[in-house]
C-alpha positions as CSV (number, residue, x, y, z in Angstrom):
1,X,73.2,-35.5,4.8
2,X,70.2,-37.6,5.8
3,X,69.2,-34.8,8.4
4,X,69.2,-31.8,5.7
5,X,67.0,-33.9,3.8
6,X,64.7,-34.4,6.4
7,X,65.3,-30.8,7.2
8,X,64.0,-29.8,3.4
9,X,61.4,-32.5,4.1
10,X,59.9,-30.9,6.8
11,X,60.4,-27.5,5.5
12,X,58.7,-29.0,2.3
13,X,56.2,-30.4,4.2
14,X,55.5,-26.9,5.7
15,X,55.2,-25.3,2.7
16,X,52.9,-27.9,0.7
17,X,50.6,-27.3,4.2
18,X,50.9,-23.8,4.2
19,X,50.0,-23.9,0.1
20,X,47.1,-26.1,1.3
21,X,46.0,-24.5,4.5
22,X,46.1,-20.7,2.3
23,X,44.2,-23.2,-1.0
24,X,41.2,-24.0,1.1
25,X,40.7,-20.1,2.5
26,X,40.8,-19.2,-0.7
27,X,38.1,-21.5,-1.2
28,X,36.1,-20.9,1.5
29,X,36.5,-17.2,0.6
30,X,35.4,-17.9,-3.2
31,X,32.6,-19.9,-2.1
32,X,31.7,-17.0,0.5
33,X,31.8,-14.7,-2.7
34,X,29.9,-16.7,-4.9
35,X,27.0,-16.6,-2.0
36,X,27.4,-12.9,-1.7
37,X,27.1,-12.0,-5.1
38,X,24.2,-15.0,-6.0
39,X,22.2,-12.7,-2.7
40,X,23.6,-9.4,-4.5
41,X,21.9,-10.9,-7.5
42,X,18.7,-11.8,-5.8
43,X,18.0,-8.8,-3.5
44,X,18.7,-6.7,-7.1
45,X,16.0,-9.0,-8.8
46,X,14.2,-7.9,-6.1
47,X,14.5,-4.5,-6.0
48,X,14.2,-4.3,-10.3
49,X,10.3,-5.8,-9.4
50,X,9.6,-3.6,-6.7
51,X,10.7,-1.0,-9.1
52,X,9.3,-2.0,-12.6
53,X,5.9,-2.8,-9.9
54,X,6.0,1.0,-8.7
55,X,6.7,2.5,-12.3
56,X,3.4,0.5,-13.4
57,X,1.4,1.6,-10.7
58,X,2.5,5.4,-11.1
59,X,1.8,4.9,-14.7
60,X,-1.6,3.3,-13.8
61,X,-2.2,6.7,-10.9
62,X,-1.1,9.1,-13.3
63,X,-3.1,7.6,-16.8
64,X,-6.4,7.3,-14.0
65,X,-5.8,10.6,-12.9
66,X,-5.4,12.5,-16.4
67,X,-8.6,10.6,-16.6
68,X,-10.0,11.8,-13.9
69,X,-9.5,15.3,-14.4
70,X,-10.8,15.3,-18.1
71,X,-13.9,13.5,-16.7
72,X,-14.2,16.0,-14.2
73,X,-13.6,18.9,-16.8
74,X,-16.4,17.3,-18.8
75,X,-18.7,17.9,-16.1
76,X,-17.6,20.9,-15.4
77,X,-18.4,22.1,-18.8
78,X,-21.8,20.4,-18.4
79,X,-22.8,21.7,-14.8
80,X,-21.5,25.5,-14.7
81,X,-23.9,26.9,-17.2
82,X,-26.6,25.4,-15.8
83,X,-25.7,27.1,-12.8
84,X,-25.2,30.3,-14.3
85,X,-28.5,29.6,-16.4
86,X,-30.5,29.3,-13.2
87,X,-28.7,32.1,-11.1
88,X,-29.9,34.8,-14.3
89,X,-33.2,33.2,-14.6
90,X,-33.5,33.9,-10.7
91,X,-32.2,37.0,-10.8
92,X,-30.4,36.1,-7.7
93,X,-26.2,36.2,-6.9
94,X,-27.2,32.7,-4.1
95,X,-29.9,30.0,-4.3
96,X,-30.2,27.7,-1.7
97,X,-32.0,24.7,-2.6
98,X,-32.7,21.3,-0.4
99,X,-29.1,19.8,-1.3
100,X,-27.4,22.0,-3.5
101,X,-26.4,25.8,-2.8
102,X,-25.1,27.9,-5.9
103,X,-23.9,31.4,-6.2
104,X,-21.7,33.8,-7.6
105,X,-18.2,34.5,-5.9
106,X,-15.5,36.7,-7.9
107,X,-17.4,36.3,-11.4
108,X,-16.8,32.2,-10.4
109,X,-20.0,30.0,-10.2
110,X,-19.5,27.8,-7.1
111,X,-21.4,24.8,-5.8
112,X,-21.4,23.3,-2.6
113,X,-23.0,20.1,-1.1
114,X,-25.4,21.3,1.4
115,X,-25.1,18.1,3.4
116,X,-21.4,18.2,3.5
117,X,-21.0,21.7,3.0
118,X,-18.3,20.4,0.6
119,X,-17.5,22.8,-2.5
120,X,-17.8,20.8,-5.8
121,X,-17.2,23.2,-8.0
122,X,-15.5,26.3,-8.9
123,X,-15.5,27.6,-12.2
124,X,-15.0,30.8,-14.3
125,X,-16.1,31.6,-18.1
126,X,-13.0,31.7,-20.0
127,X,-14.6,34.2,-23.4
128,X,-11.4,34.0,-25.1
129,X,-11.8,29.7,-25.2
130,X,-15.7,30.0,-25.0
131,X,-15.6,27.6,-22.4
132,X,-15.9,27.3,-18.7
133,X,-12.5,27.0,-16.8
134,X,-12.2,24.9,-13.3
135,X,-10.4,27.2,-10.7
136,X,-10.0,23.9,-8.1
137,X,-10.4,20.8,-9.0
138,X,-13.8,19.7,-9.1
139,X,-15.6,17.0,-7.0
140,X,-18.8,16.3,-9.5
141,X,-19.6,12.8,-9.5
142,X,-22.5,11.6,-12.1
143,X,-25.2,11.7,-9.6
144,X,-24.3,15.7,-8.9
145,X,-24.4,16.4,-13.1
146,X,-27.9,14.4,-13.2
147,X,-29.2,16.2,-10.3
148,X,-28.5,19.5,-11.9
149,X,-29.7,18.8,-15.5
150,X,-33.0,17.8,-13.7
151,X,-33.1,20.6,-11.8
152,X,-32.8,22.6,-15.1
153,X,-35.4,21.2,-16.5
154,X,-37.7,21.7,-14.0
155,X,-36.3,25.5,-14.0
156,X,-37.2,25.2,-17.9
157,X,-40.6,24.4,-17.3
158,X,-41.1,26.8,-14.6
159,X,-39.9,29.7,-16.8
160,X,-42.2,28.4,-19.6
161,X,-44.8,28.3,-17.4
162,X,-44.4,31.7,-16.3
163,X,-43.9,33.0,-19.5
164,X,-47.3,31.6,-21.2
165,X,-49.0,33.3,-18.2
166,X,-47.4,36.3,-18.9
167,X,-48.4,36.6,-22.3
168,X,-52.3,35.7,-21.3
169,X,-52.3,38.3,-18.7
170,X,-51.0,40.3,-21.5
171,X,-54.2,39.0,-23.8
172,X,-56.2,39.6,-20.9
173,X,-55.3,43.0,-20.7
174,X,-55.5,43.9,-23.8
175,X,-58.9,42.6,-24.5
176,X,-60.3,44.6,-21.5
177,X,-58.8,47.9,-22.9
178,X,-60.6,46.7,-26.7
179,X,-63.8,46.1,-25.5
C-alpha cells in the first residue's frame, strides 16, 4: 500500500505542477493582455488627438476659407464696376495700363496683373440680383482694390476735366456765332 500512495503522490504532485506550470501561463498571458490593451488604449488616445487636432484644423480651413471668399466677393463687388465704369468712359472693350490690363470677354470684366500676367478677376453683372457675380475665384488683395479706386478717381477727374472744357468750347462757340 505504501507504493500506491507514493504512486497518488507523485501523480498528485504532477498535477499540483501541472495546475501551477498552466497558473503562471495564464499569468504571463493576462499580464501580456493587460500590456496589449493599456498600448490599445494609448495608440487610441493617440489617434482620438490626431483626430479631434485634424477636425479643428479643417474647421479652422474651412471657417478661413468661407472667409476668404466673402472677403474676396466684397472686393469683387467693389472692383468690377469700376472696371466697367472706366472701360464705358473709354469707350474701349481693352485698356492696358502700366500694371493693370482690363477688358471685356463674354459680357465678363476681367483683370489681369500685368507683371504676372495672373487673372485676378472675372466677373459678370448678375441684373436679376443687381450685383456683380465672380465667375472664378478671385485673387484681389487690398492693395489691387486701392489701386483701382485711385485709378478711378483719377479717371473722375479726367472726365470732369474734359467735360468743363467741353462746355467752354461750347461757350466759346457760341459767343463767336453772337457777336
Amino acid at each position: 500500500m505504501v507504493e500506491s500512495n507514493s504512486s497518488v503522490d507523485s501523480a498528485s504532485n504532477a498535477s499540483i505542477l501541472l495546475a501551477r506550470a498552466s497558473l503562471e501561463r495564464i499569468k504571463l498571458n493576462t499580464a501580456a493582455t493587460a500590456r496589449a490593451i493599456e498600448n490599445t488604449n494609448r495608440n487610441l488616445d493617440e489617434i482620438e488627438q490626431r483626430r479631434m487636432c485634424l477636425t479643428q484644423n479643417e474647421l479652422v480651413a474651412e471657417e478661413f476659407g468661407e472667409e476668404e471668399e466673402l472677403i474676396q466677393w466684397e472686393r469683387t463687388q467693389t472692383v468690377a464696376p469700376i472696371l466697367a465704369r472706366i472701360l464705358k468712359v473709354m469707350g474701349a472693350n481693352r485698356f492696358e495700363g502700366r500694371r493693370y490690363s482690363i477688358c471685356w470677354e463674354k459680357k465678363q470684366v476681367v483683370l489681369v496683373s500685368n507683371s504676372s500676367e495672373v487673372e485676378l478677376m472675372r466677373a459678370f453683372y448678375n441684373s436679376e440680383k443687381s450685383q456683380w457675380e465672380p465667375v472664378e475665384r478671385s485673387d484681389l488683395t487690398l492693395e489691387v482694390v486701392q489701386d483701382m479706386e485711385q485709378f478711378a478717381q483719377l479717371v473722375q477727374e479726367r472726365l470732369l476735366y474734359l467735360q468743363q472744357e467741353e462746355e467752354k468750347s461750347r461757350e466759346n462757340r457760341s459767343r463767336g456765332l453772337s457777336r
